[in-house]
N, C-alpha and C positions, 0 to 999 in steps of 0.2 A: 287501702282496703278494696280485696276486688267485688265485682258485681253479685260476685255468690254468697259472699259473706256479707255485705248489705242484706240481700234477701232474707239470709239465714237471721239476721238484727231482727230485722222486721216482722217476720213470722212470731219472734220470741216476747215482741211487744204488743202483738196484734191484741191480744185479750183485754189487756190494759187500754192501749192508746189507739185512737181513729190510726187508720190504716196511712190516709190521704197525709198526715200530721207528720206519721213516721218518715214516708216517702218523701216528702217536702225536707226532711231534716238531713236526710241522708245524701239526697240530691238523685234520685229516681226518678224514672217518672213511671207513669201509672202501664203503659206498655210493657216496659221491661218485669214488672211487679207480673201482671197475669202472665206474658209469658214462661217465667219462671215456674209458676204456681202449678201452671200445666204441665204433667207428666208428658217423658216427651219420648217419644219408641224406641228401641233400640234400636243399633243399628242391623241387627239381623234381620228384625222386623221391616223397619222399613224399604228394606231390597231383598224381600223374601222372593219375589217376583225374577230376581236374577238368579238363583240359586241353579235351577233348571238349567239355565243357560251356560251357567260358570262351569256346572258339573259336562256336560258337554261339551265345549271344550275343550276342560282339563282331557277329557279321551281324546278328543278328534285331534289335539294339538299338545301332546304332552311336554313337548319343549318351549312350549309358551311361559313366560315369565308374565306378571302383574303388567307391564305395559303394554307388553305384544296381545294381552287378554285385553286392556282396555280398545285398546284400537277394534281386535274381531265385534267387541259389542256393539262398537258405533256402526262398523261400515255394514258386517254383516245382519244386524239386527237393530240398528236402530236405535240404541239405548246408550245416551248421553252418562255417563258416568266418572267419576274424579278417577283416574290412578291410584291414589293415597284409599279412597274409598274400597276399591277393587284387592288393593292390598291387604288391607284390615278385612275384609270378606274373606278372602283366601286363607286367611293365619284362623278365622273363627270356625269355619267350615270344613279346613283340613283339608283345604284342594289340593293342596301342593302332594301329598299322599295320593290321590288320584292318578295326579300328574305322574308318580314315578312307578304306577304299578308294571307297568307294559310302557319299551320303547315303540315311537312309531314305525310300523312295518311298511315296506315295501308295496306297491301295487301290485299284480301278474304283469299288469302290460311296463311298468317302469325297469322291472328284472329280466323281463322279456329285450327290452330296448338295452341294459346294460349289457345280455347274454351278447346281446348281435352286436354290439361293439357300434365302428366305423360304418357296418351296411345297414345301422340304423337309418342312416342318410341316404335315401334311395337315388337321389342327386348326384352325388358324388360318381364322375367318371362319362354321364350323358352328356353330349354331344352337341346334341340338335332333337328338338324340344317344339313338336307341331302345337297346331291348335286344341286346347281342350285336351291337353297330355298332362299338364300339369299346373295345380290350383296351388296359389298360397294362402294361410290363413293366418288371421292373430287378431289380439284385442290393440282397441286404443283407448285413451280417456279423451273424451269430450266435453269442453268445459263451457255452459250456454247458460243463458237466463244472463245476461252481461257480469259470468263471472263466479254469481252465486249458487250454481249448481252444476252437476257434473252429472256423467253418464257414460257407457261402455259402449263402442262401437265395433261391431266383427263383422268382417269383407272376406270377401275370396274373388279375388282377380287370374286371373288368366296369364300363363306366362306368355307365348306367344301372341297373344293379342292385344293383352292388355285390359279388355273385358273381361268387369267387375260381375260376374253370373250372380250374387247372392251377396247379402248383408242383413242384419238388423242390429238394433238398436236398441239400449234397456239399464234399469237402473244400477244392476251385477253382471260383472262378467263370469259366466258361469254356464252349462254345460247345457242349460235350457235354451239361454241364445245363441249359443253356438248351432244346435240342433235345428232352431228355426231361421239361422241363415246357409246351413247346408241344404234344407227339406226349401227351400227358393234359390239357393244355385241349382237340384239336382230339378226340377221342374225347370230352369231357364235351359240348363242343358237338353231337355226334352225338347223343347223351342227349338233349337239349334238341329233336331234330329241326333243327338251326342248321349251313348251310354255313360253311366258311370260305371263301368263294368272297366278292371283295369287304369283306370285314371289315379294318378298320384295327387297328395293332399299333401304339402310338406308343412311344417309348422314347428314351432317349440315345444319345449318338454313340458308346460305349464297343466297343470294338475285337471284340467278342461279334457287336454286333450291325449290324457293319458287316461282319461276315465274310461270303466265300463263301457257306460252309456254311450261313449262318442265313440270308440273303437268298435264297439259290439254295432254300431248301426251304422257304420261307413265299411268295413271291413265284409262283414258277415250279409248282412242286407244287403249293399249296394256295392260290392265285390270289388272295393276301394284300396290302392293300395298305399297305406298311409307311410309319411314319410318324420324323420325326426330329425328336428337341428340341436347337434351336439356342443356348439359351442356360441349357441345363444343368436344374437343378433348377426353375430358376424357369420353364419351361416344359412341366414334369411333374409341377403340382404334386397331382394324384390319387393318384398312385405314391406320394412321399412323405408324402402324408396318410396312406394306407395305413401304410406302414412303424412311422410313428410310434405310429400307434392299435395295432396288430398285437404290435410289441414291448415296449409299455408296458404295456400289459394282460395277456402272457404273459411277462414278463420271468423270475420267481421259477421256475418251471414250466421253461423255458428252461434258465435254469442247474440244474438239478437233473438234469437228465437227463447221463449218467454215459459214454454212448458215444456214438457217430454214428448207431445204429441206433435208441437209443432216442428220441434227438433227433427223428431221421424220424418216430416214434410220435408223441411229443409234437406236433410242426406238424401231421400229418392229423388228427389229433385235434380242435385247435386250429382249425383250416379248415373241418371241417364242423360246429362248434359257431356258426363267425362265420358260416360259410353258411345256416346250417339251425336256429340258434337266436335266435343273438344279435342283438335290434332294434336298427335304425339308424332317428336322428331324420330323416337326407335320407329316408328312406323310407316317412314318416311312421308310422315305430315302429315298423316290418313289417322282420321275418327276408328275406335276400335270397330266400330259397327262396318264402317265403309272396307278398314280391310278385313274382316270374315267374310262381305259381301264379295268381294273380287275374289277371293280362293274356293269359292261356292259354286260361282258361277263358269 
């Protein structure tokens, strides 16, 4: 007999016989009795709160399936929810109908990038590559708190030098941090006496840097000429050298640091050690700071 059919016993002798009497006979206990007793929400009800979110979404990510929708809730929004839960929401709510009103469409700047093929990649065919001519950029994950939390880190180094002009740091990699570590390169470049007028930005196709926002304000504002890697890593592979050397040598340091704030400490720290102390053999053993200093002077 299962636990619902006791209950349903027990309601039906309630009138008759002490409650406590039934329970004891049945082998209950008094827990499971009022939980039962209590009505208990539906499940629409009680994730009415995601509905909003689901429904967006289903727009912004039409090809999204029940797992790929659980994962957006967590990372992007926070909200801890079952797969199997996510899925019984979709079938009650009639997402999936959302989901197939409209394929997702194209950007202007990613049609723009297919239109121009090959000279998407403004790299391809240059030569010889001065100082402050050409920036890479990209996200990485940072994993700190020893382990138990993570974070987005975006840098733009210098090809010629080496020198990291801009970075920050933050919970999403996304087009806001991206924006406040260009708006600290293009202010270090002012340091340097260095327009960004003409200067190339090379980077991945990732949906940051294909946005509006990041093209409309490197492009148009600060007369940037952005640059696109058509075949992923293997076409950036500065950036990635970076990364590698960057997170391997600060790894322990990294995870030691206990918040997001102190994190932040850690990377500047880190950055104007690799700027300003740390010899690189492309540079024939010179700190990136020591050799901009020598071609300055």
């Amino acid at each position: 007999m299962t636990v619902a059919e006791k209950i349903g016993l027990v309601r039906e002798v309630a009138p008759e016989f002490p409650v406590a009497i039934a329970l004891r006979a049945l082998g209950l206990s008094r827990s499971s009795w009022y939980y039962h007793r209590q009505p208990r929400p539906r499940l629409e009800d009680r994730y009415a709160h995601l509905r909003p979110l689901l429904e967006l979404i289903a727009r912004e990510h039409p090809e999204y399936g029940y797992r790929r929708v659980t994962v957006e809730l967590r990372e992007s929004y926070d909200q801890l929810v079952n797969h199997k839960v996510v899925q019984k929401l979709h079938q009650l709510w009639e997402l999936p109908l959302i989901r197939s009103i409209r394929a997702p469409k194209k950007s202007i700047v990613r049609r723009v990038i297919e239109e121009a093929g090959e000279r998407a990649n403004l790299l391809v065919g240059i030569e010889r590559i001065g100082p402050f001519e050409v920036l890479y950029t990209d996200f990485t994950e940072i994993v700190y708190a020893d382990g138990a939390a993570k974070a987005y880190l975006i840098a733009l180094p210098d090809h010629a030098s080496k020198y990291v002009v801009g970075a920050a740091v933050g919970e999403r990699a996304n087009t806001l941090l991206a924006l406040k570590a260009w708006d600290r390169a293009s202010q270090q470049l002012a340091r340097f006496n260095r327009s960004t007028e003409g200067l190339i930005v090379h980077h991945d196709q990732d949906p940051v840097f294909t946005s509006i926002d990041w093209t409309r304000r490197l492009l148009l504002r600060d007369g940037v000429r952005v640059s696109y890697a058509l075949h992923g890593a293997r076409d950036n592979p500065e950036m990635e050298s970076f990364w590698g050397r960057f997170k391997t040598e600060n790894r322990s340091l990294l995870l030691d640091a206990q918040s997001l704030q102190a994190l932040g400490i850690v990377i500047d720290e880190r950055l104007r050690y690799f700027n300003e102390q740390r010899r690189h053999s492309t540079l024939d053993y010179k700190t990136p700071l020591g050799w901009l200093q020598e071609r300055s002077s």
